[in-house]
N, C-alpha and C positions, 0 to 999 in steps of 0.2 A: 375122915382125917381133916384137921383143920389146922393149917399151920399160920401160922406168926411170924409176918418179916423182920428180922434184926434189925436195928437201925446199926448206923453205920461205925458210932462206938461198939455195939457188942462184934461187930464183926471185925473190927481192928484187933479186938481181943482174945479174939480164935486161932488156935492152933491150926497149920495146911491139917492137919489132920481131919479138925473138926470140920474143917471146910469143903473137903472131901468127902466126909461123910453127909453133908449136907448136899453136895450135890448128887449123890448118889442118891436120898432120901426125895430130891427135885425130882429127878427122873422116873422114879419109880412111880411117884405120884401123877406126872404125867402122864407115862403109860397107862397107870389104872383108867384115868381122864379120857384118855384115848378110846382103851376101852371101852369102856360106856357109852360115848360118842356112837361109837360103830354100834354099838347093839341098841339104842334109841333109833340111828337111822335106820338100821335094818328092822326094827317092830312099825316104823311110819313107814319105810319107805320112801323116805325122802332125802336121798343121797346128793341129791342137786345141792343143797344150801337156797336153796328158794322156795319160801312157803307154798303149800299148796292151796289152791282154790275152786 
């Protein structure tokens, strides 16, 4: 998924509705991000945040 930030015209332009659903559309994608996150670290094993050597 690859999203596209509005500039700040398209987003004066939106409905609370749409805005809504954009943030909903954030979140989810984060979560996915999330996800994958934890399952990279858990195939290295490298939960630290600090490279191994």
């Amino acid at each position: 998924m690859e999203l596209k930030r509005p500039s700040q015209s398209e987003l004066d332009q939106t409905s609370p509705a749409e805005k809504d659903m954009l943030i909903y559309m954030l979140f989810d994608a984060l979560n996915d991000l999330g996800k994958r996150v934890k399952q990279l670290e858990n195939k290295t094993g490298n939960v630290s945040g600090k490279p191994r050597f």
